[in-house]
N, C-alpha and C positions, 0 to 999 in steps of 0.2 A: 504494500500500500504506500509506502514511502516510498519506494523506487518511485510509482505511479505518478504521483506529487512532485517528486523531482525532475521526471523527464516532463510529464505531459501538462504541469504546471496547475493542476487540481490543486480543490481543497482536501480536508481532511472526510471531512462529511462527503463529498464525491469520492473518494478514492476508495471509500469502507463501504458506501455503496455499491460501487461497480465490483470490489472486489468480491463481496457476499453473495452480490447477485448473478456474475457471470463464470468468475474463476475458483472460487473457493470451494476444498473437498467439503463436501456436505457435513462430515464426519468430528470437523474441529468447530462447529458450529458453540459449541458448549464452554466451557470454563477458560480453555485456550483461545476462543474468537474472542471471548470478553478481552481478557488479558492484552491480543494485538489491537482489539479496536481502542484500549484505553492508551496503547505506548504513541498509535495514532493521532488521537486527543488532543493527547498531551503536548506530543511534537508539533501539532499544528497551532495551538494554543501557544507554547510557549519559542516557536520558530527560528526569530529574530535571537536570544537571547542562547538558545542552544548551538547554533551557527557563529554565534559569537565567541565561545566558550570553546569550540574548535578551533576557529582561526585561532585562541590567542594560545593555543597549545601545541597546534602541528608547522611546531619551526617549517621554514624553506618550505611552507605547502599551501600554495593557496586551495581554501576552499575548493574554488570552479573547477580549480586543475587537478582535483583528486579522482582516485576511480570512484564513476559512480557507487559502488558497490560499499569500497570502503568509508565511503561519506555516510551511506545508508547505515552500515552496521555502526558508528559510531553513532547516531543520532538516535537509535534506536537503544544502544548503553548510556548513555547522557540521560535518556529519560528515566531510565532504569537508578543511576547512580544517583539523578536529583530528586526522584518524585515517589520511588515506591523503598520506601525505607526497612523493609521487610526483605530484601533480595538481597546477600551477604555481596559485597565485591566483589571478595573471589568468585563467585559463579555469574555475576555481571562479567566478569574480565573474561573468564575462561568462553563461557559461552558465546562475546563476543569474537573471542577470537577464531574460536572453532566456525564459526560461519564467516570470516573472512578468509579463510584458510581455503570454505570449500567451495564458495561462491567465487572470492577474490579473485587476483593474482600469487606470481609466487610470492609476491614480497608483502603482501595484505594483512597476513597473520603476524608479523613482528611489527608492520608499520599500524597495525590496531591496538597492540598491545602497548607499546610504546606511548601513544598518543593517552591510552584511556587510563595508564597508571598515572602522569602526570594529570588528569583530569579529574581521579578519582580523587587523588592527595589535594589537589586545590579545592576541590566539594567536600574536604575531609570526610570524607566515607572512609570508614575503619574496616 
């Protein structure tokens, strides 16, 4: 749904739409669709201010010029490390990186990790 938002320039509310109603397995409809349509939310709600929270953390990287991919998976740990206080870092961090690793490039999993530990310690999530 972020990717969707990224490339095709939707909102939040369109993107959990069209994803529910054309793409999504029927099957995570339940406690897991809750779960992405709220990282969705959140991200659309607080956009500006988690995009900023990147840039000021991925030295030599602008935003625009990042892989899509790796943009997505941090924006979708940002909301994780700011807004749901209940999700331990470590399985923010890991599971971030485990999906840049299998979506990304080769260099996506250390360049996610890297970016989210310094991001994590500045939101002081323990």
């Amino acid at each position: 749904m972020l990717y969707s938002m990224d490339v095709a320039g939707v909102s939040g509310a369109h993107a959990i739409k069209a994803y529910w109603g054309h793409l999504a397995d029927p099957g995570l409809a339940g406690e897991e669709g809750e779960f992405a349509n709220e990282i969705v939310r959140s991200y659309a709600e607080h956009e500006k201010a988690i995009n900023e929270i990147i840039r000021a953390s991925s030295h030599h990287w602008r935003l625009e010029r990042m892989p899509i991919v790796d943009r997505n998976v941090l924006r979708v740990a940002i909301v994780e490390l700011r807004d749901m206080k209940d999700i331990p870092k470590r399985v923010t961090l890991n599971e971030a990186v485990e999906l840049a690793k299998r979506f990304g490039s080769e260099g996506s999993g250390s360049f996610v990790n890297g970016v989210l530990d310094r991001i994590a310690t500045e939101l002081g999530k323990s």
